[in-house]
C-alpha positions in Angstrom: 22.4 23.4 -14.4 22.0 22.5 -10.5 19.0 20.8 -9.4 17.7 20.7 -5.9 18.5 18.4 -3.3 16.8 18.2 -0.2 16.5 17.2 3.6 13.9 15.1 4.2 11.7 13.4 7.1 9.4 10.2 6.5 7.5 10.0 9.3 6.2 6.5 9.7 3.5 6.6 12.6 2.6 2.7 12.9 3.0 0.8 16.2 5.5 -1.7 14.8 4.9 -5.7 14.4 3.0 -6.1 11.2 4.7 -4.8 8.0 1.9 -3.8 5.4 1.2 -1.3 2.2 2.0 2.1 4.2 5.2 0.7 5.2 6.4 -0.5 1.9 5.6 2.8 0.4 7.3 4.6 2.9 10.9 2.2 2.1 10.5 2.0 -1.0 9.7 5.9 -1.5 12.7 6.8 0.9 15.0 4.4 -1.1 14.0 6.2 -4.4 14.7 9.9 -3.2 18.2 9.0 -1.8 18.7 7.6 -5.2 17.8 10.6 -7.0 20.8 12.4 -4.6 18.0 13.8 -1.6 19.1 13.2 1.8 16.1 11.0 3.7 15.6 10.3 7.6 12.8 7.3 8.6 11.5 8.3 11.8 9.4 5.3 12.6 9.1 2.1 15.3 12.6 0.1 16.6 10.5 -3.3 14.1 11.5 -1.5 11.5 14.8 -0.3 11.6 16.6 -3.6 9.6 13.9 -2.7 6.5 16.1 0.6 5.5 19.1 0.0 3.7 21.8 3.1 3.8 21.9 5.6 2.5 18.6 6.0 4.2 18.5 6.9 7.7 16.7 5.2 10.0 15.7 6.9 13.7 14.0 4.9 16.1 11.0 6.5 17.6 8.0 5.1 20.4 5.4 5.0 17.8 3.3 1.9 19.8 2.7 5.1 22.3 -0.6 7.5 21.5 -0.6 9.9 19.5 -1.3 12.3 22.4 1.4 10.7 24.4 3.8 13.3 25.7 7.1 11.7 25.3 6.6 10.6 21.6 5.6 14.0 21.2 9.1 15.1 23.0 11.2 12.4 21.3 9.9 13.1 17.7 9.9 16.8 18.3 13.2 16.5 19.1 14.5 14.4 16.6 13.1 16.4 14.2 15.0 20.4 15.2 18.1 18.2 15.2 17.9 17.0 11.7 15.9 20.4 10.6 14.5 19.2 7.4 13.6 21.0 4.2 10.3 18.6 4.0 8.3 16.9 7.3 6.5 14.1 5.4 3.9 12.5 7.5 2.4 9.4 6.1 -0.9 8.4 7.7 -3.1 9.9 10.1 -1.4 9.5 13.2 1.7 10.8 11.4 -0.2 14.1 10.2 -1.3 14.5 14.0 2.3 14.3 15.1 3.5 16.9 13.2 1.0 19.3 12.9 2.5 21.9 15.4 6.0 21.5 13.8 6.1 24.6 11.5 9.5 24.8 11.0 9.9 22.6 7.6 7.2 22.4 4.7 4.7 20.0 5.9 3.7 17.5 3.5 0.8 14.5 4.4 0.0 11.3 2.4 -3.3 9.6 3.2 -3.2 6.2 3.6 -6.5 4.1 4.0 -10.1 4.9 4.0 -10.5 7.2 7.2 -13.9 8.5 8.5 -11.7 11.9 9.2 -9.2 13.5 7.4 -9.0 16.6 9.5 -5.3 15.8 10.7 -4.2 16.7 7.0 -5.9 19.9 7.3 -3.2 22.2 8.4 -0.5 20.2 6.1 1.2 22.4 3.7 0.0 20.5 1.1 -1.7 16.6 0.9 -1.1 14.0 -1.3 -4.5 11.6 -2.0 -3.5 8.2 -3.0 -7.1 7.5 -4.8 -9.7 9.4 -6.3 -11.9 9.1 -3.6 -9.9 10.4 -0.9 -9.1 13.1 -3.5 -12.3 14.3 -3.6 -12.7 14.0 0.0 -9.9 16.2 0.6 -10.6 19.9 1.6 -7.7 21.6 1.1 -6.2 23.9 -1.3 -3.3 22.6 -1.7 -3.7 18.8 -2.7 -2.4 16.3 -5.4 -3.2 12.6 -6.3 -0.5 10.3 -6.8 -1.0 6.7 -7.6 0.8 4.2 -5.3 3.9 2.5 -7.9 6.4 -0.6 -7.3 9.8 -1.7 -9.1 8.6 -4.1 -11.7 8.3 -7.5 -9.8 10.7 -10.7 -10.0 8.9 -13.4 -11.1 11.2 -16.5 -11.5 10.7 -18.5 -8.3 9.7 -22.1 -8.5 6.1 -22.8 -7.6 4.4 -26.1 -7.1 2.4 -26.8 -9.7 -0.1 -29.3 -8.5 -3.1 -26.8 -7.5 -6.2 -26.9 -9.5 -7.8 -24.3 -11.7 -8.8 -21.9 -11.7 -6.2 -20.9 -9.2 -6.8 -17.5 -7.4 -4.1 -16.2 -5.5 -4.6 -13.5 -2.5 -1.9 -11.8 -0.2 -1.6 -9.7 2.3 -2.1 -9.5 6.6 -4.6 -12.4 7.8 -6.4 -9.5 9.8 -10.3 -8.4 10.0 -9.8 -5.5 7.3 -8.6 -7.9 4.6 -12.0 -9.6 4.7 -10.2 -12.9 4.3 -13.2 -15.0 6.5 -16.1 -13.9 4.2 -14.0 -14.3 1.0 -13.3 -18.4 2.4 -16.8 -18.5 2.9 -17.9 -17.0 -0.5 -15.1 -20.1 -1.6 -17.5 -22.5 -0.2 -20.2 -21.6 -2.0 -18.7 -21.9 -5.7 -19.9 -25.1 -7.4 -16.8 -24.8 -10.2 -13.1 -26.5 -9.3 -10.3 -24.7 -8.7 -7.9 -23.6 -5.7 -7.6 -20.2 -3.7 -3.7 -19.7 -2.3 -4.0 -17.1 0.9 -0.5 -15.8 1.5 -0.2 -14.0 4.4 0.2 -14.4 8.5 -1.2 -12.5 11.3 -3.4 -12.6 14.4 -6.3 -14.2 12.6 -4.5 -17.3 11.3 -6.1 -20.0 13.8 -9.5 -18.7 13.0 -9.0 -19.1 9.6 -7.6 -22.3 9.3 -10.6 -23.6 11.6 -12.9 -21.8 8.9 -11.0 -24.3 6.6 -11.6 -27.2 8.0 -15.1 -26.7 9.2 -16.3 -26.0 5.8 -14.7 -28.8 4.1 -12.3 -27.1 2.2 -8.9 -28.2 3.3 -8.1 -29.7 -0.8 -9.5 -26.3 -2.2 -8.0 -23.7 -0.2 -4.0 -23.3 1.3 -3.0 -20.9 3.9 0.8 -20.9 2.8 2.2 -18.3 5.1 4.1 -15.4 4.6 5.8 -15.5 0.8 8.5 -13.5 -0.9 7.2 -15.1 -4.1 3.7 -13.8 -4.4 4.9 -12.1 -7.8 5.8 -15.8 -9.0 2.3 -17.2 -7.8 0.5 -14.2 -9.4 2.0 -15.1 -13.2 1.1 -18.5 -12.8 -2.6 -17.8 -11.5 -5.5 -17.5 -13.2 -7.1 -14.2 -11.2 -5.9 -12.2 -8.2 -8.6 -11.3 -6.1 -8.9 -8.5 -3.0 -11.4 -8.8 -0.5 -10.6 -6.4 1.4 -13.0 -3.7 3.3 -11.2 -0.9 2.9 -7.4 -0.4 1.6 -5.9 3.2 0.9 -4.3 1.7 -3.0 -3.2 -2.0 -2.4 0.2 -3.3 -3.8 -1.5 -6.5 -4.6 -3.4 -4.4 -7.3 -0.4 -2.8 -9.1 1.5 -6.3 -8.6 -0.9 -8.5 -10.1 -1.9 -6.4 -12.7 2.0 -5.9 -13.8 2.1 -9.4 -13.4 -0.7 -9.9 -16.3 -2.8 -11.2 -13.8 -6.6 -10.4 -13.8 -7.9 -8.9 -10.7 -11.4 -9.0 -8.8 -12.0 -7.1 -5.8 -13.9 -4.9 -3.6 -14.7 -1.8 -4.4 -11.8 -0.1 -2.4 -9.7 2.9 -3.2 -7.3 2.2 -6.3 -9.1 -0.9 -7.4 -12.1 1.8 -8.1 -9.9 4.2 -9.8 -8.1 1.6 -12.4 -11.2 -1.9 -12.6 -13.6 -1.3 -14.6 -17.3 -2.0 -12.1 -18.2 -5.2 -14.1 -14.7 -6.8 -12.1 -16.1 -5.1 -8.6 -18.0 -6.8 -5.9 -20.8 -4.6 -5.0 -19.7 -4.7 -0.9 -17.0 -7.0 0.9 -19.9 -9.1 1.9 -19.8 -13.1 1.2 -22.6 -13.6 -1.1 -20.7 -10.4 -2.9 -17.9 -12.3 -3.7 -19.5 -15.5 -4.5 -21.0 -13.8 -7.0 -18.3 -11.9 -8.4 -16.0 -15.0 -8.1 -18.8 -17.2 -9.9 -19.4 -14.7 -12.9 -15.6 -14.7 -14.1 -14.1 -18.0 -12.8 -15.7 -20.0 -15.6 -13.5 -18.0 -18.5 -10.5 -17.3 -16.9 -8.7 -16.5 -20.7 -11.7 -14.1 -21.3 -11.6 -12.3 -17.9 -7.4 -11.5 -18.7 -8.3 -10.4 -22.1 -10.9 -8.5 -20.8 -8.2 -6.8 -18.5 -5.3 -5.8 -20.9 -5.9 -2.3 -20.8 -5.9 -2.4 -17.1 -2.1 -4.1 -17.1 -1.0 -2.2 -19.4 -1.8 0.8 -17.7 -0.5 -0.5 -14.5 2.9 -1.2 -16.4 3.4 1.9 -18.0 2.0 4.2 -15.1 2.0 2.5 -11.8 5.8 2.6 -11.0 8.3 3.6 -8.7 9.8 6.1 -11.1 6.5 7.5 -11.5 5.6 7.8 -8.4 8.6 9.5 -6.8 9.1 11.9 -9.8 5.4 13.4 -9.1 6.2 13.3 -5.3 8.7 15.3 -5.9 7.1 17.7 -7.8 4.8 18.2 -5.3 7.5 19.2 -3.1 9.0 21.4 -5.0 5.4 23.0 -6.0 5.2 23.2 -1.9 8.7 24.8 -1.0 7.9 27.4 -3.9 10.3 30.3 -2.8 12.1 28.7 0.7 15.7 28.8 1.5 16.8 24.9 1.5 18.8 23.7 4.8 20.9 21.8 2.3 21.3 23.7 -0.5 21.5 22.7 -4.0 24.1 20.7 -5.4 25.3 20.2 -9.6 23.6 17.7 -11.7 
């Protein structure tokens, strides 16, 4: 029996710098298709070029120019007839802009975060929603929901162990979107103990560690920087929480629920589709959060009992495999009857 095995183009639109959620999925996504025996080209910013291990290809592209700008038009344009790809996979909406007038390859478009427009995906060959919402936002014909999914996390690195509890943990870029000022300010207004653990750098570091200070809570709440260890910090914490005000599916979500950590959040996409509403704030506001923070804080055992279903979803269907094997059937339901520039090859 032969199974296909195809050409394919990640186009990865962002301006470089800051490495976030749409990034990881587009490495760890190309990673799992050249392991499954598809050939796979990264067409994003220089930044990233030392994130894709071969066999992945990596080509450099001008992605901190506009979208409109004629010579990341040229370069990509060009780039792309040169490799010729079975599949064009954009991955945002600057991506889906990009290639919309490339019509040579199946044109495939992944949403990533919570835009006011999706008309870039419109004239995709097919779209791939990443949460209900967007799902049902999507007018196409041709469209398919696939949850975000990560390799089970590491969790053995050595934490300190003097924080104290309840010790909610939060991670991600110290930028505006995460909502990381009102959630320190929602912090000051808990009576109970306990400890919050930021991980994370960006441009909004300074003004947060002033926040800190000015609101007295330099013993209760640590800015620790960027970590590799944020799995290890979620097992030993007593809730993850997301603040964010708006997020396509976060990692964070699928980590710290894999993790068997609890998790309180906005209602963004993905932590919608798999919290039940009793464990969503009702807006990223601060007096939100308190309020969420306040109502489960006090039983920490009760609110991870209360989420077991939720992990053991995440374990079973958030992953990698899962994830790549229903991206691929997209693409295959999406090349239907083409001729493949690379042919097919025994399993």
């Amino acid at each position: 029996m032969s199974v296909p095995h195809w050409r394919i183009a990640l186009v990865l639109a962002t301006p470089g710098g800051t490495w976030g959620g749409m990034e990881t999925h587009v490495r760890d996504l190309a990673q799992d298709l050249t392991s499954r025996g598809h050939e796979v080209c990264v067409l994003g910013h220089p930044d990233f070029s030392q994130r894709f291990a071969a066999p992945v290809r990596f080509c450099p592209m001008p992605m901190h120019l506009g979208r409109r700008n004629p010579l990341l038009k040229f370069r990509l344009r060009r780039a792309l007839d040169k490799l010729h790809p079975d599949i064009c996979h954009a991955h945002g909406n600057k991506a889906a802009q990009l290639i919309q007038g490339y019509s040579t390859s199946v044109r495939i478009g992944t949403v990533h975060g919570q835009k006011s427009s999706l008309s870039p995906f419109l004239s995709m060959d097919g779209v791939i929603a990443i949460n209900h919402d967007q799902f049902q936002r999507l007018a196409h014909s041709n469209k398919t929901l696939i949850y975000n999914g990560i390799t089970p996390p590491a969790k053995n690195a050595p934490l300190p162990s003097a924080f104290s509890r309840p010790l909610v943990v939060t991670a991600g870029r110290l930028e505006p979107v995460k909502g990381y000022e009102a959630l320190i300010r929602a912090w000051a207004r808990l009576t109970l103990p306990g400890h919050l653990v930021i991980a994370g750098d960006g441009s909004l570091r300074q003004t947060l560690e002033r926040l800190i200070v000015a609101l007295g809570l330099t013993e209760s709440v640590s800015l620790i920087g960027y970590s590799d260890a944020v799995a290890a910090w979620l097992t030993q914490a007593d809730a993850c929480v997301i603040s964010s005000q708006r997020e396509g599916f976060p990692y964070l979500l699928v980590e710290a629920l894999q993790c068997g950590c609890p998790v309180l959040s906005t209602p963004v996409g993905g932590a919608s589709d798999f919290l039940p509403p009793d464990f969503l704030a009702d807006d990223g506001s601060e007096a939100a959060l308190a309020n969420l923070l306040s109502r489960h804080l006090e039983d920490p055992a009760n609110l991870k009992q209360a989420q077991s279903e939720c992990m053991r979803q995440a374990r079973e269907e958030l992953t990698l495999e899962a994830m790549t094997a229903s991206v691929c059937d997209f693409y295959q339901r999406c090349l239907g009857g083409r001729s493949l520039s690379t042919g097919a090859t025994p399993d």
